[in-house]
MDAnalysis code that builds the backbone (N, CA, C; Angstrom):
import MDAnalysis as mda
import numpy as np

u = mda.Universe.empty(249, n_residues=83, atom_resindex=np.repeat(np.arange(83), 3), trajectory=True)
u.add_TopologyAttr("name", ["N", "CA", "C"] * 83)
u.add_TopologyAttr("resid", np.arange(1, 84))
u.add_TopologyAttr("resname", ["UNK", "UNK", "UNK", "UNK", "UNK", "UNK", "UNK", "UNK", "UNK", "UNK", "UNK", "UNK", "UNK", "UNK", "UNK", "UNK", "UNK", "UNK", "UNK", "UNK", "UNK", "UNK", "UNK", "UNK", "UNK", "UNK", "UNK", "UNK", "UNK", "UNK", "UNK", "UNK", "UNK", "UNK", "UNK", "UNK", "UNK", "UNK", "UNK", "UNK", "UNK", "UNK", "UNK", "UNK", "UNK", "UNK", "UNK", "UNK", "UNK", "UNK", "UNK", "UNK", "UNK", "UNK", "UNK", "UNK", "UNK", "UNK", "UNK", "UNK", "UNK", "UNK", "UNK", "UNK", "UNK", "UNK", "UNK", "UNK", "UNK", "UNK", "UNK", "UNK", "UNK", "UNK", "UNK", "UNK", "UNK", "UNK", "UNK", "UNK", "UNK", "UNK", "UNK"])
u.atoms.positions = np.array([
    [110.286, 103.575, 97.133],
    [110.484, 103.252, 95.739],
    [111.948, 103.520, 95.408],
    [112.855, 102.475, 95.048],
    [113.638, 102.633, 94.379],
    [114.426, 102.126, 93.084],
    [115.246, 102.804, 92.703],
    [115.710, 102.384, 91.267],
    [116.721, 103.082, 91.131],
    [117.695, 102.654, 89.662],
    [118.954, 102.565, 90.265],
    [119.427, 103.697, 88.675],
    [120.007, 104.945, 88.480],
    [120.048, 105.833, 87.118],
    [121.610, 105.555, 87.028],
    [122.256, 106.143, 85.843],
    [123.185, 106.588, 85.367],
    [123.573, 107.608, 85.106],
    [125.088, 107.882, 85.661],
    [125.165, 109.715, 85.341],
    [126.196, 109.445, 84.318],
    [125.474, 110.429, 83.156],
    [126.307, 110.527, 82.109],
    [127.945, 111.130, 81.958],
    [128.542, 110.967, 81.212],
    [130.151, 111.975, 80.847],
    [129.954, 113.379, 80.978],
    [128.504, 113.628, 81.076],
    [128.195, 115.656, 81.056],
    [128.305, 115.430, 82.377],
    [127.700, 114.505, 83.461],
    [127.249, 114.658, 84.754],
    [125.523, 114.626, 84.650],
    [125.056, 114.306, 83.984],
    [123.225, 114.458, 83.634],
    [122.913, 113.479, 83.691],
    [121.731, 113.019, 83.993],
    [120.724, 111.851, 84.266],
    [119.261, 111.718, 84.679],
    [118.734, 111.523, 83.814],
    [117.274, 111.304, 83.725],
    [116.407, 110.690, 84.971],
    [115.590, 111.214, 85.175],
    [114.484, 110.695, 86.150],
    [113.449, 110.048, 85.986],
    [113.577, 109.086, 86.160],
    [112.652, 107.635, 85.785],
    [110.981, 108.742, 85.856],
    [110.262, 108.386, 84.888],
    [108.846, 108.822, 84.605],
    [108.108, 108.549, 85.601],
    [108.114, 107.504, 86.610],
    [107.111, 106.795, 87.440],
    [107.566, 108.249, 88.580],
    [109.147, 108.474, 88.560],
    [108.903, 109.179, 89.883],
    [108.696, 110.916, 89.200],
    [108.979, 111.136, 88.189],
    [108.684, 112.764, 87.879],
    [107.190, 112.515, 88.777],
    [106.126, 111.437, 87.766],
    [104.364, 111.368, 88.086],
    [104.502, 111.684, 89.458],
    [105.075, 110.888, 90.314],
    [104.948, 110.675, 91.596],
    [105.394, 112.440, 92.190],
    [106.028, 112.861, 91.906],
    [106.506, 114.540, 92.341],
    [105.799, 115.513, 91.391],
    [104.898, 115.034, 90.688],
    [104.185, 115.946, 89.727],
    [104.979, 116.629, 89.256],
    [106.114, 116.559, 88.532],
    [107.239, 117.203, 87.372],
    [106.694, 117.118, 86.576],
    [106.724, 117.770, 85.487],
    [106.220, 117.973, 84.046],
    [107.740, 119.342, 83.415],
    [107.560, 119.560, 82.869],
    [108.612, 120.521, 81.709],
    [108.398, 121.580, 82.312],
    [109.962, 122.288, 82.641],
    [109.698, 123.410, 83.924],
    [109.592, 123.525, 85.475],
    [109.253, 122.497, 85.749],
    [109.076, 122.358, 87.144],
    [110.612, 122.319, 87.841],
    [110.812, 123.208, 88.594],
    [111.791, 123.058, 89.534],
    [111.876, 122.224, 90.642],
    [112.999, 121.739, 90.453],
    [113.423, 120.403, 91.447],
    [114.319, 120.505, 92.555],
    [113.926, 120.340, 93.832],
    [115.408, 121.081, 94.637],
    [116.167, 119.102, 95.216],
    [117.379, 119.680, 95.365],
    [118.143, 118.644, 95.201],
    [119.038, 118.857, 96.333],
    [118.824, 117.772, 97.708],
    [119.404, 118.343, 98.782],
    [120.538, 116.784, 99.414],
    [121.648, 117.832, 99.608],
    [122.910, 116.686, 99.583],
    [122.974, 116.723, 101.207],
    [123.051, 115.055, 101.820],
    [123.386, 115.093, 102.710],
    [124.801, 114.342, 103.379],
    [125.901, 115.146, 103.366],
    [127.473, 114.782, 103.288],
    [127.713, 113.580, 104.016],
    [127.198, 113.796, 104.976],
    [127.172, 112.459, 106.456],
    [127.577, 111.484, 106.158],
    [126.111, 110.678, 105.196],
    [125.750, 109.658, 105.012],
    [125.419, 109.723, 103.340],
    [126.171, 110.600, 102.425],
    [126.348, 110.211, 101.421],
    [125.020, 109.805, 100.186],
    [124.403, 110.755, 100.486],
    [122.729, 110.743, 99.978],
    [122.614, 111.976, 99.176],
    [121.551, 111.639, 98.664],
    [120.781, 112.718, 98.102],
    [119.464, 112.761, 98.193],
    [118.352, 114.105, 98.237],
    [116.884, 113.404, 98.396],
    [116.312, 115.027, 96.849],
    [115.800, 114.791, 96.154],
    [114.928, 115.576, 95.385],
    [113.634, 115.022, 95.679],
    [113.184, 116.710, 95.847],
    [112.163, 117.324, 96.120],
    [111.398, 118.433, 95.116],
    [110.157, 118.508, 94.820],
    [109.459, 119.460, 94.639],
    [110.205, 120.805, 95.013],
    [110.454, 121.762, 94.374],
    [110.762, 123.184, 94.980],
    [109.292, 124.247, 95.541],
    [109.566, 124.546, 96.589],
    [108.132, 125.279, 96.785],
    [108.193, 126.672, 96.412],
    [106.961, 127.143, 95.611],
    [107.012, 128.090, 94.844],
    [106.604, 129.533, 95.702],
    [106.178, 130.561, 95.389],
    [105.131, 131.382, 95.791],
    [103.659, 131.315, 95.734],
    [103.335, 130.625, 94.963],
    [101.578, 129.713, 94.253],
    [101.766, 128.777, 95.483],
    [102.245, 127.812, 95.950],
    [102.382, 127.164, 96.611],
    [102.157, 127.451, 97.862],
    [103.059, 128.838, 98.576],
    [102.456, 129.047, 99.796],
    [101.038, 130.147, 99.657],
    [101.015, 130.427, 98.286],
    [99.879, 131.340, 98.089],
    [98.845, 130.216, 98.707],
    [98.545, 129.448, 97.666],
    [97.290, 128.037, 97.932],
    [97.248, 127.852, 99.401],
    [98.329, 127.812, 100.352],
    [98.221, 127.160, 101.651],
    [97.800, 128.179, 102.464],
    [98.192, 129.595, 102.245],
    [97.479, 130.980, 103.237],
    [96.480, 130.579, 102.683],
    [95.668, 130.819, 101.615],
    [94.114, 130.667, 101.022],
    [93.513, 130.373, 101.713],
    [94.001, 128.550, 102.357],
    [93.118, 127.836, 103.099],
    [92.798, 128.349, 104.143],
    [93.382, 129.590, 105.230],
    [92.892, 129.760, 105.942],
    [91.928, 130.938, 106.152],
    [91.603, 131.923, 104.783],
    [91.046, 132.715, 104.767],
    [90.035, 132.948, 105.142],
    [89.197, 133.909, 105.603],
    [87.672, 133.767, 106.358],
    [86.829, 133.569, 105.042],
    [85.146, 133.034, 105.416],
    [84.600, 132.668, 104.533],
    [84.408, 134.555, 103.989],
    [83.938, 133.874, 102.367],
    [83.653, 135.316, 101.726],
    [85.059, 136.220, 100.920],
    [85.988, 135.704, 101.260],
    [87.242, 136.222, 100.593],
    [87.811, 134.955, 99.962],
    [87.753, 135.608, 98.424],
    [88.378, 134.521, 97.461],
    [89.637, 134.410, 97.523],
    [89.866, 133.147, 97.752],
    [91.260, 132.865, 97.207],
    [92.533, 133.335, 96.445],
    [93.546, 133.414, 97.013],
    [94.741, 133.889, 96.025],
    [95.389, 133.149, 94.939],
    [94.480, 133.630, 93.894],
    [94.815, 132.887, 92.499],
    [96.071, 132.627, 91.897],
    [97.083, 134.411, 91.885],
    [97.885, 133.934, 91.367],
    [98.679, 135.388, 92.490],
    [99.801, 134.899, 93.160],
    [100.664, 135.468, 93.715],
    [101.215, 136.254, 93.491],
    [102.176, 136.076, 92.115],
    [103.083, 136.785, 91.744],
    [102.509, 138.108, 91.217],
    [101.493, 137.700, 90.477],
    [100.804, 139.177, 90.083],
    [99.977, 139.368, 91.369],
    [99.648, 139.368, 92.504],
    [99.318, 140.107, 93.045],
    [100.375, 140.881, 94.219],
    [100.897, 139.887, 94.579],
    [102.052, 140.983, 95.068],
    [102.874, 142.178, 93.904],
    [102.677, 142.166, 92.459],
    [103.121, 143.240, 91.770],
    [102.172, 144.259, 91.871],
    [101.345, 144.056, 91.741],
    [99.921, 145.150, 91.782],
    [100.480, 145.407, 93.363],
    [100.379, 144.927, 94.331],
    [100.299, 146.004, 95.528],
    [102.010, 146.227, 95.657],
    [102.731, 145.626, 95.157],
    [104.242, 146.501, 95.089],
    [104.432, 148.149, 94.633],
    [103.412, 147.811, 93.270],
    [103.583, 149.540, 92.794],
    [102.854, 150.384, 93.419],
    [101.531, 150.046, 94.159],
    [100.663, 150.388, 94.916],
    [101.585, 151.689, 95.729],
    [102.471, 150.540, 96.394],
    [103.019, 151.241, 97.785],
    [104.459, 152.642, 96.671],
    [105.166, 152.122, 95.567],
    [106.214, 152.853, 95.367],
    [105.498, 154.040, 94.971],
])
């Protein structure tokens, strides 16, 4: 898919709606933005979070142990655990 933006006098430019949908962006979502000098490109990407690799350990958990809901608070709970 491509299409063709404008960078403004700030340096800013909007991301066509079809592709936020397509990268599941919504307000907040961090975007990583990786330059490749070579050949004069750019590729944005999804940034991967801690929820993100939380969800993907999950999957391999044995049956009977729930899922890691939310990461960040659980690595705080066992951070103070240990101090």
């Amino acid at each position: 898919m491509d299409t063709f933006i404008t960078v403004s006098s700030k340096g800013q430019f909007t991301l066509p709606a079809r592709f936020r949908e397509k990268l599941g962006a919504e307000k907040g979502t961090r975007l990583r933005l990786r330059l490749d000098d070579d050949a004069a490109s750019a590729t944005i990407s999804r940034a991967v979070t801690v929820d993100d690799v939380a969800d993907r350990i999950s999957a391999y958990l044995k049956p009977g142990i729930p899922p890691l809901k939310n990461a960040s608070k659980y690595y705080q709970k066992h951070r103070r655990a240990r101090l």
